[in-house]
N, CA, C and O atoms as a Tripos MOL2 file, in Angstrom:
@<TRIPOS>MOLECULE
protein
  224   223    56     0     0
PROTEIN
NO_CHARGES

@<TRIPOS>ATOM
      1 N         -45.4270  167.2110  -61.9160 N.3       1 UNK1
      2 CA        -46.2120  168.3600  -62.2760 C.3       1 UNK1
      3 C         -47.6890  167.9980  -62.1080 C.2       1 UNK1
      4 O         -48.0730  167.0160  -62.7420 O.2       1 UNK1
      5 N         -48.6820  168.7310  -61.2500 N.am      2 UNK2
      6 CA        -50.0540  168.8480  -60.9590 C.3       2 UNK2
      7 C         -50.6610  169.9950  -61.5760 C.2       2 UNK2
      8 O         -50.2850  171.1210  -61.2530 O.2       2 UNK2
      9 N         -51.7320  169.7880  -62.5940 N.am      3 UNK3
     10 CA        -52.8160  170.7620  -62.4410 C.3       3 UNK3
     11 C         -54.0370  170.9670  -62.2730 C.2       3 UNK3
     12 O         -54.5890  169.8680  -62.3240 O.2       3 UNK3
     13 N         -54.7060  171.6960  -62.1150 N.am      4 UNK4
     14 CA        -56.7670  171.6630  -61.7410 C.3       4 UNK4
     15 C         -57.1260  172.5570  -62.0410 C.2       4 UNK4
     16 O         -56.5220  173.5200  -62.5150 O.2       4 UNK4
     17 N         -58.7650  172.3360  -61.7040 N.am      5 UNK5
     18 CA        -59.3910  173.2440  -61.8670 C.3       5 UNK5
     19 C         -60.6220  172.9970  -60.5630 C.2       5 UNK5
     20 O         -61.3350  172.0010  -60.4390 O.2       5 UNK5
     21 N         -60.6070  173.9570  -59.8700 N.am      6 UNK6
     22 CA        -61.5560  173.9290  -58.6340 C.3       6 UNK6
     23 C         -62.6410  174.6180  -58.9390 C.2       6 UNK6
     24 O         -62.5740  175.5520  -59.7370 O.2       6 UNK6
     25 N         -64.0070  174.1890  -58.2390 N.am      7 UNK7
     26 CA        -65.1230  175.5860  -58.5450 C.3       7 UNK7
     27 C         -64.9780  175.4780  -60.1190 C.2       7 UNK7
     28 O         -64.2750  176.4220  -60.4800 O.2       7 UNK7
     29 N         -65.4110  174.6060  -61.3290 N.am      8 UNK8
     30 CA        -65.4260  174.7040  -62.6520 C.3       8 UNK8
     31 C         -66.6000  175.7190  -63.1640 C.2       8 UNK8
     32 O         -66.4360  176.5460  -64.0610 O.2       8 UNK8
     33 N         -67.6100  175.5470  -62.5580 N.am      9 UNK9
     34 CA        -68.3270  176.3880  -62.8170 C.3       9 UNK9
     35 C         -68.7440  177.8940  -61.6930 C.2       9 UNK9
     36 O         -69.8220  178.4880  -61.7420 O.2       9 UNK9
     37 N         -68.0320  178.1120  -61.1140 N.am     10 UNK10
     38 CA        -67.8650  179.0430  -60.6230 C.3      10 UNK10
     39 C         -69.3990  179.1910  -59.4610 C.2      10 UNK10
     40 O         -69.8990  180.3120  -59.5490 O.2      10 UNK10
     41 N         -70.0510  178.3540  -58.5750 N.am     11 UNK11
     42 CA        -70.6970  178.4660  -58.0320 C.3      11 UNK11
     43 C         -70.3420  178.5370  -56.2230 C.2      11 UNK11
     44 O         -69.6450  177.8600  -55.4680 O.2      11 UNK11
     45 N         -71.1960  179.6830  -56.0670 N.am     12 UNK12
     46 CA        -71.0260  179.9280  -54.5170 C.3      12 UNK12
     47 C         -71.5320  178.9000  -53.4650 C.2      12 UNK12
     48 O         -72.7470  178.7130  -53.4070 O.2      12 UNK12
     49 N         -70.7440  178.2480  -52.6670 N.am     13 UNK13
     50 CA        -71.2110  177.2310  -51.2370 C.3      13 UNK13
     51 C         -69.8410  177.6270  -50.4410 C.2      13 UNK13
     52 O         -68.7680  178.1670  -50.7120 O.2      13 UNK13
     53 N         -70.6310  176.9220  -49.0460 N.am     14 UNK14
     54 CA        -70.1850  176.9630  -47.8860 C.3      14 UNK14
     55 C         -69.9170  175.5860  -47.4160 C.2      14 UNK14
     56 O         -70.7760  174.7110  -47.3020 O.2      14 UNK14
     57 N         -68.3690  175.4380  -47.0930 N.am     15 UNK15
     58 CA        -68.3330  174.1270  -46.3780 C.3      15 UNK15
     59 C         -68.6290  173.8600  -45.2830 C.2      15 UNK15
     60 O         -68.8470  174.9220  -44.7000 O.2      15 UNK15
     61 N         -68.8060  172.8290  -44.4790 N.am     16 UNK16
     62 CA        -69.3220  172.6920  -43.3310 C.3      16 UNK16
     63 C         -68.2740  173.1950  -42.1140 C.2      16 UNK16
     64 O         -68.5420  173.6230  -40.9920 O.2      16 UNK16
     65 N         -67.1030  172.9990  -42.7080 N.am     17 UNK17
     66 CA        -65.7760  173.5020  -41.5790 C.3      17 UNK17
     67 C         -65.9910  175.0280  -41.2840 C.2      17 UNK17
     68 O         -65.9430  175.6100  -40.2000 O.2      17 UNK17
     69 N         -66.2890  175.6170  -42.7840 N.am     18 UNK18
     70 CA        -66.5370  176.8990  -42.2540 C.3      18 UNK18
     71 C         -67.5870  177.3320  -41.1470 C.2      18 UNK18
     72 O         -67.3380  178.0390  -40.1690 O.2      18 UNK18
     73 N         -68.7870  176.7820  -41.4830 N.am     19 UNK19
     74 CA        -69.9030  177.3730  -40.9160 C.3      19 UNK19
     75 C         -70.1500  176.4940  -39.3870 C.2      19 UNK19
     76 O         -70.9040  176.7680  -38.4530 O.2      19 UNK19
     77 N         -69.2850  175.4560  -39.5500 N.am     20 UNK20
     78 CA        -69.9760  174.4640  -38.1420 C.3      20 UNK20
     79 C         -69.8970  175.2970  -36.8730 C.2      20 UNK20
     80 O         -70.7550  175.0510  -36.0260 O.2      20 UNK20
     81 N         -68.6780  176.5880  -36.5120 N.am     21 UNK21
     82 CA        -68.9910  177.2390  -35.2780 C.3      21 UNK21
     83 C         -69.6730  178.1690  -35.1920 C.2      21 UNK21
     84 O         -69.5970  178.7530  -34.1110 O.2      21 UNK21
     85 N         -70.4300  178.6230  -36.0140 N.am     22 UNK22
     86 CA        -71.1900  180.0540  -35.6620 C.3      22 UNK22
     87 C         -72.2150  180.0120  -35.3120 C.2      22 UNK22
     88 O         -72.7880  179.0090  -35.7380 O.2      22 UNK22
     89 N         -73.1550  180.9880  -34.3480 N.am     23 UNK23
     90 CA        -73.6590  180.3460  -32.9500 C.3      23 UNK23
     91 C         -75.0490  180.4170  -33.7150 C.2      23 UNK23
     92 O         -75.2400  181.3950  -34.4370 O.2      23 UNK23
     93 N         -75.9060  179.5670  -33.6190 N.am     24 UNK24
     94 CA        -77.1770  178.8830  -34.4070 C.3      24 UNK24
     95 C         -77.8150  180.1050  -34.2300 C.2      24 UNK24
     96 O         -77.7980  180.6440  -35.3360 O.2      24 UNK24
     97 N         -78.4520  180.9350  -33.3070 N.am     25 UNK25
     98 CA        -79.1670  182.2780  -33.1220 C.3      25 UNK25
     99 C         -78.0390  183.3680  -32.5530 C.2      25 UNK25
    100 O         -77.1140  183.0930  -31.7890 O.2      25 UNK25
    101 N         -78.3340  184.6030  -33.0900 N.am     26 UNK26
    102 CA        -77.3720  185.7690  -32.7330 C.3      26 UNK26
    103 C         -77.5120  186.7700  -34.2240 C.2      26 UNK26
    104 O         -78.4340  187.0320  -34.9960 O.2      26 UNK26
    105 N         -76.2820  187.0820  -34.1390 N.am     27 UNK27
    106 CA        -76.2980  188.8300  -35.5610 C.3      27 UNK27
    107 C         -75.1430  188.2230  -36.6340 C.2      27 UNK27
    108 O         -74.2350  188.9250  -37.0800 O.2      27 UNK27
    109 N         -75.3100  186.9650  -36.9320 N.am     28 UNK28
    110 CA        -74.6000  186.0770  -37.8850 C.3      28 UNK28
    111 C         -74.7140  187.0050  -39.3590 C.2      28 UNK28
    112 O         -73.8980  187.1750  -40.2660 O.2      28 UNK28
    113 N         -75.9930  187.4690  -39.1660 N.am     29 UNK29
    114 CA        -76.6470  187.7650  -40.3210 C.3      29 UNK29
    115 C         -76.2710  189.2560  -40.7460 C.2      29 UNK29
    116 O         -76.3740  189.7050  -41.8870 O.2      29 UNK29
    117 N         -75.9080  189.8020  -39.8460 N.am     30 UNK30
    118 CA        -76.2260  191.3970  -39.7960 C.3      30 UNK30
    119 C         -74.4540  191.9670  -39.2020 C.2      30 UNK30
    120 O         -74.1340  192.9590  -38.5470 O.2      30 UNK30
    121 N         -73.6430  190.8860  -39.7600 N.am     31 UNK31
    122 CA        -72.2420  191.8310  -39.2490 C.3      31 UNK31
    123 C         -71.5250  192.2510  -40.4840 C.2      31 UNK31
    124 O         -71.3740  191.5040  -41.4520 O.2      31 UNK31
    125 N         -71.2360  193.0620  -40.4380 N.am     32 UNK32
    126 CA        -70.4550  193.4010  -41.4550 C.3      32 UNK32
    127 C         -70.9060  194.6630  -41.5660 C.2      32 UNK32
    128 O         -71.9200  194.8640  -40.8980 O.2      32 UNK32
    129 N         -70.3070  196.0390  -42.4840 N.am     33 UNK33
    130 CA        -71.2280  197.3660  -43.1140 C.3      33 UNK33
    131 C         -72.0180  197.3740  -44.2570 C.2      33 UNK33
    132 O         -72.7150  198.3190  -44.6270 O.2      33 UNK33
    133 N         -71.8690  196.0980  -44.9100 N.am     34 UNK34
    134 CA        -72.6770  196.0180  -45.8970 C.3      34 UNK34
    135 C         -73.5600  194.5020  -45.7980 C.2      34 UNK34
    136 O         -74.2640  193.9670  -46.6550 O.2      34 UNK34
    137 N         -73.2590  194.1100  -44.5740 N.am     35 UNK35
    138 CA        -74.0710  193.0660  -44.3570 C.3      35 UNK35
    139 C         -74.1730  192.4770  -45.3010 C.2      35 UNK35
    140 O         -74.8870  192.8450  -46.2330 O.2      35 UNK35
    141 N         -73.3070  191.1390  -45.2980 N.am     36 UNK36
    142 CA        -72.8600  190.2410  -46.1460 C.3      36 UNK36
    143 C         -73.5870  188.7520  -45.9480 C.2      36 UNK36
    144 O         -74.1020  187.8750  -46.6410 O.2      36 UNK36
    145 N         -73.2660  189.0670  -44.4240 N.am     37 UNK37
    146 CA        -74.2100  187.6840  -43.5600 C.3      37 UNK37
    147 C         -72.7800  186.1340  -43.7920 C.2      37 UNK37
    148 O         -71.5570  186.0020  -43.8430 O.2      37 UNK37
    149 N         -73.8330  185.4340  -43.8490 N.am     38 UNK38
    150 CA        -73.2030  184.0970  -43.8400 C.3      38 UNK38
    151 C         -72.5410  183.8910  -45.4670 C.2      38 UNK38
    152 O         -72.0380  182.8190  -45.8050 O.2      38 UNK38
    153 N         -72.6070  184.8050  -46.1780 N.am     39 UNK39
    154 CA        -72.0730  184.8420  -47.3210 C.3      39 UNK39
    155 C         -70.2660  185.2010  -47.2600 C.2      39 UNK39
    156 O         -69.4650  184.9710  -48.1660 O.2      39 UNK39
    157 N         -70.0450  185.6570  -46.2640 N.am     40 UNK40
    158 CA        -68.3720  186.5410  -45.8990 C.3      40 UNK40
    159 C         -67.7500  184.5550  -45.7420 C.2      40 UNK40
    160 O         -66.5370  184.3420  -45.7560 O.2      40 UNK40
    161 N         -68.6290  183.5030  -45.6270 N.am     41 UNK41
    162 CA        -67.7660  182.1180  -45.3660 C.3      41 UNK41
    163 C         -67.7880  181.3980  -46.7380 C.2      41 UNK41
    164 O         -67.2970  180.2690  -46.7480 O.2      41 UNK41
    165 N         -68.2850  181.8870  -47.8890 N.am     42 UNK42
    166 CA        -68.0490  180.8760  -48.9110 C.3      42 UNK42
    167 C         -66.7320  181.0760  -49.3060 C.2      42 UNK42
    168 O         -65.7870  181.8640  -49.2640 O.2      42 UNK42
    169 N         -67.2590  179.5670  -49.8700 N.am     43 UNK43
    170 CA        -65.6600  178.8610  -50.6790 C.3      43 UNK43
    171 C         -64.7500  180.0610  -51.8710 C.2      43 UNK43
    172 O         -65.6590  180.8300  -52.1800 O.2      43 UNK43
    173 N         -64.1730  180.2760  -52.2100 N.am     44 UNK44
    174 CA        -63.2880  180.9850  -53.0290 C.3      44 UNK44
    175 C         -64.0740  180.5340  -54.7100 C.2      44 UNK44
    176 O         -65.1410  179.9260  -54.6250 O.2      44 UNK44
    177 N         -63.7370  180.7240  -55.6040 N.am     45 UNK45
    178 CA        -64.4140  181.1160  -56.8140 C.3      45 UNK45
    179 C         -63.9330  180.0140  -58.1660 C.2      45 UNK45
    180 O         -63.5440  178.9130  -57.7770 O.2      45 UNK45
    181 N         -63.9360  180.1830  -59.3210 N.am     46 UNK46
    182 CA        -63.3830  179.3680  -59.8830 C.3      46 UNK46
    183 C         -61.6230  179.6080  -59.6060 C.2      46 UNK46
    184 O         -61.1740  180.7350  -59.3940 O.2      46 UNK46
    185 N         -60.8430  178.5050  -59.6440 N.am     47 UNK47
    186 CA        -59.3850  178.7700  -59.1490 C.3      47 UNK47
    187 C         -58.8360  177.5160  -60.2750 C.2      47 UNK47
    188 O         -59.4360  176.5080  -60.6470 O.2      47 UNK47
    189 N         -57.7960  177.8960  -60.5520 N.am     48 UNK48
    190 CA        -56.6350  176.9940  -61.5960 C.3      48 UNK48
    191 C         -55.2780  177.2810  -61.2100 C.2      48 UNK48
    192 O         -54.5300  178.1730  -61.6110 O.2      48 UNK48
    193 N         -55.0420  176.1270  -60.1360 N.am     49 UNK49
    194 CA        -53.8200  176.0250  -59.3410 C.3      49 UNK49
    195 C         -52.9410  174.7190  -59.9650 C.2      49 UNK49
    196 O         -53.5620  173.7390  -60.3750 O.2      49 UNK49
    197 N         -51.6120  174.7520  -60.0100 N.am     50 UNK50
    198 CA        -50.5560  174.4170  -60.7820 C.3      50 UNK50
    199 C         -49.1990  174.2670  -59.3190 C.2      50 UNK50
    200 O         -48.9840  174.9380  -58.3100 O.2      50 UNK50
    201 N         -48.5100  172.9410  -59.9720 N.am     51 UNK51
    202 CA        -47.5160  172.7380  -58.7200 C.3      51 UNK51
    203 C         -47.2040  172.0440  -59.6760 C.2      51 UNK51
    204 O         -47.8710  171.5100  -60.5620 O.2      51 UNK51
    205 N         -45.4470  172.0990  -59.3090 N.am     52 UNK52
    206 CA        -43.9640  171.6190  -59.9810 C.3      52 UNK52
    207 C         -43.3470  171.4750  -58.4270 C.2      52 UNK52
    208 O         -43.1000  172.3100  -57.5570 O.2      52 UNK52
    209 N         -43.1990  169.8090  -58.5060 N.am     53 UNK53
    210 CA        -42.0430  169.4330  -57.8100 C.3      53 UNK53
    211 C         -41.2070  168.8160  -57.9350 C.2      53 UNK53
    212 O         -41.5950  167.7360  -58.3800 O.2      53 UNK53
    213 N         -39.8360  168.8380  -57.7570 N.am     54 UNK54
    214 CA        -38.4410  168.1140  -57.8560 C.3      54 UNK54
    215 C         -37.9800  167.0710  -56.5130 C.2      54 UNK54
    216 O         -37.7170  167.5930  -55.4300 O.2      54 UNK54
    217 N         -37.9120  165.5880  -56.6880 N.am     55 UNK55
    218 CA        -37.5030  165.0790  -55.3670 C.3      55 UNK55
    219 C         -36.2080  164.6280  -56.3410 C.2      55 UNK55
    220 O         -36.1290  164.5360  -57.5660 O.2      55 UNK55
    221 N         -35.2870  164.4000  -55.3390 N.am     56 UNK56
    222 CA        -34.0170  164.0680  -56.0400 C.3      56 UNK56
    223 C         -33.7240  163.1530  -54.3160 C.2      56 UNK56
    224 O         -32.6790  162.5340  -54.1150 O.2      56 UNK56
@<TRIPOS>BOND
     1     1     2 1
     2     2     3 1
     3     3     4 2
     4     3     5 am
     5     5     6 1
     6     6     7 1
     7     7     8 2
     8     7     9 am
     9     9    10 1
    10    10    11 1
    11    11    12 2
    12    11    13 am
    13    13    14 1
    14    14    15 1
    15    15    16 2
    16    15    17 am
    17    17    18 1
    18    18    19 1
    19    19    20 2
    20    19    21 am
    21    21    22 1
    22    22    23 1
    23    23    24 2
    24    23    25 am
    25    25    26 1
    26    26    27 1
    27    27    28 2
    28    27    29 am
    29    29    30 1
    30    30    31 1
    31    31    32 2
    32    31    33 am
    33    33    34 1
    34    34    35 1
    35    35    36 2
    36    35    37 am
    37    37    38 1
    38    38    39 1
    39    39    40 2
    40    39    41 am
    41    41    42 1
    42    42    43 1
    43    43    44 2
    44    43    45 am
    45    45    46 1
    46    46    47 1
    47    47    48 2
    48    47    49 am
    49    49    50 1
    50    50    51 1
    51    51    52 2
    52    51    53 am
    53    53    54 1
    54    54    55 1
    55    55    56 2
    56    55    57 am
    57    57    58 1
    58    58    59 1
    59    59    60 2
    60    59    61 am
    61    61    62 1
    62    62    63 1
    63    63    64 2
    64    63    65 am
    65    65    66 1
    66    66    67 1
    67    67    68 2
    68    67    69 am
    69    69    70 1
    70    70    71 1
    71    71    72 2
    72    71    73 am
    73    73    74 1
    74    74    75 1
    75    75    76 2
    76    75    77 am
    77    77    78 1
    78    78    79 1
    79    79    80 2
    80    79    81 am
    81    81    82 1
    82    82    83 1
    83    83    84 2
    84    83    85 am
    85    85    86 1
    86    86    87 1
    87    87    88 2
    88    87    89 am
    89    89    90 1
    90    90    91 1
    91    91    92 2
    92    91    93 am
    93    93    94 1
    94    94    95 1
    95    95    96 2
    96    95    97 am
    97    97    98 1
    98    98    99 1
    99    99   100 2
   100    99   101 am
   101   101   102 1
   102   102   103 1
   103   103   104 2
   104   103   105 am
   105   105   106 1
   106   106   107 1
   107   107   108 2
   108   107   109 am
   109   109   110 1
   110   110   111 1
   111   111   112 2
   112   111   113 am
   113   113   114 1
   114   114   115 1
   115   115   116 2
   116   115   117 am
   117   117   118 1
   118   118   119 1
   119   119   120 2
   120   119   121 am
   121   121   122 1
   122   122   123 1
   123   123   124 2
   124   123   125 am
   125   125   126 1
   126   126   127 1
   127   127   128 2
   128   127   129 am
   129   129   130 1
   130   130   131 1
   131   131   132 2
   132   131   133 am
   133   133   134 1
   134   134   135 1
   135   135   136 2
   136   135   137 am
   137   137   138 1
   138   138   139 1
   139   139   140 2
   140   139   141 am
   141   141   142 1
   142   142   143 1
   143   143   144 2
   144   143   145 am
   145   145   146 1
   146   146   147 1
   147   147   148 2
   148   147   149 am
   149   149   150 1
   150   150   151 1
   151   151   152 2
   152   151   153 am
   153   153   154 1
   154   154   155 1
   155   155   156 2
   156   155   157 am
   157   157   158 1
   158   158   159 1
   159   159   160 2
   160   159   161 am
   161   161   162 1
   162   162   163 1
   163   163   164 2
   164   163   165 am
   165   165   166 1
   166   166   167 1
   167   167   168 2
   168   167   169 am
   169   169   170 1
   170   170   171 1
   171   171   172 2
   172   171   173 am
   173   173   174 1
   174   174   175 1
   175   175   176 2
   176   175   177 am
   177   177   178 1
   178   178   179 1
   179   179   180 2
   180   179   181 am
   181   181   182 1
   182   182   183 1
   183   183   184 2
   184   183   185 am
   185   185   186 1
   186   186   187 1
   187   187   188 2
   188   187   189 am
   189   189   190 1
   190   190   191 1
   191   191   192 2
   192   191   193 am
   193   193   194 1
   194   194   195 1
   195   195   196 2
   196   195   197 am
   197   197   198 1
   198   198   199 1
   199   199   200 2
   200   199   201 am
   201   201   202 1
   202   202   203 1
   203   203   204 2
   204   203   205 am
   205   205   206 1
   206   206   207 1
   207   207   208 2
   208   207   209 am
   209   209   210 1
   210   210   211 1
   211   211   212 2
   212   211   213 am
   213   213   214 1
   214   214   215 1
   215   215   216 2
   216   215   217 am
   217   217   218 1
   218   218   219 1
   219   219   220 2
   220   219   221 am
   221   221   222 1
   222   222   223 1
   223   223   224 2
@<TRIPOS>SUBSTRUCTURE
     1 UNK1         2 RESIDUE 1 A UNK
     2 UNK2         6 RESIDUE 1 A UNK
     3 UNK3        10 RESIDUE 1 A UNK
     4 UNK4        14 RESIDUE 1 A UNK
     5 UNK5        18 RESIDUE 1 A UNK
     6 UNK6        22 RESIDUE 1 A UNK
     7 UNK7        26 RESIDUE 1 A UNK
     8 UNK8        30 RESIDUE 1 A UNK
     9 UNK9        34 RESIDUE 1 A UNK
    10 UNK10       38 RESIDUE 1 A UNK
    11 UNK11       42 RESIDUE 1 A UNK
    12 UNK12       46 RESIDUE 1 A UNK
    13 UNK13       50 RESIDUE 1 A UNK
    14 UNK14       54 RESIDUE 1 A UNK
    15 UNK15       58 RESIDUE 1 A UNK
    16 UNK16       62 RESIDUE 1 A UNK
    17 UNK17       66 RESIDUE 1 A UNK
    18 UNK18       70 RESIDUE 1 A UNK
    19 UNK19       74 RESIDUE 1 A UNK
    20 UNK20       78 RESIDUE 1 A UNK
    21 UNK21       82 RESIDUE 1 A UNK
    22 UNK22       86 RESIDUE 1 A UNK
    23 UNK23       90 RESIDUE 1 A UNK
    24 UNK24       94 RESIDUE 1 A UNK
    25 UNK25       98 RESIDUE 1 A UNK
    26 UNK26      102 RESIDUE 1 A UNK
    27 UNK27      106 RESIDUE 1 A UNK
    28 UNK28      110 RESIDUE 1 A UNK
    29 UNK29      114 RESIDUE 1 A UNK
    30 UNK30      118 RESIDUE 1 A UNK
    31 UNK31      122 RESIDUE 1 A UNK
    32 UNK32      126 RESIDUE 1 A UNK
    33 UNK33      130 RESIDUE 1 A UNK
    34 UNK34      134 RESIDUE 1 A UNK
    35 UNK35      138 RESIDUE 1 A UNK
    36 UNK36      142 RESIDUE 1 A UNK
    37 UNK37      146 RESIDUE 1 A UNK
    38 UNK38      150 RESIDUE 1 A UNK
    39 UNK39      154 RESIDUE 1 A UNK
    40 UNK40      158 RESIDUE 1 A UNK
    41 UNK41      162 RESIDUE 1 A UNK
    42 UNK42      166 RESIDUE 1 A UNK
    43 UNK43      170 RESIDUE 1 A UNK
    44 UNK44      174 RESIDUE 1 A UNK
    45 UNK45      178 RESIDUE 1 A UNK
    46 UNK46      182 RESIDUE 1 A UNK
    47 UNK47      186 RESIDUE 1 A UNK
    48 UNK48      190 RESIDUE 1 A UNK
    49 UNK49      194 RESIDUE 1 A UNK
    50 UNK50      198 RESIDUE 1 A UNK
    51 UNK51      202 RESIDUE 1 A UNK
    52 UNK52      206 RESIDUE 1 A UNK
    53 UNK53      210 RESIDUE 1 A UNK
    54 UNK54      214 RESIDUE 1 A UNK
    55 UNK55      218 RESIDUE 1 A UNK
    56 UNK56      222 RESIDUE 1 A UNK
């Protein structure tokens, strides 16, 4: 049995995997309808994930 807690304090970043292909100049900034920008690649939020495994 595993449990956690990711993001403890619930702060917004971007990992580098996400952001390493998007093209250095262009409309990175400006896609979306509410124009979100480079914000649509952060990490997910505070999370408390749990796993049960059985090896026999």
């Amino acid at each position: 049995m595993r449990a956690g807690v990711f993001n403890l304090f619930n702060r917004k970043y971007s990992t580098w995997d996400a952001l390493r292909s998007l093209p250095e100049f262009g409309t990175t900034n400006q896609i979306g309808r509410v124009r979100l920008g480079l914000q649509r690649f952060t990490a997910p939020g505070r999370n408390f994930p749990m796993d049960i495994s059985l090896y026999f």
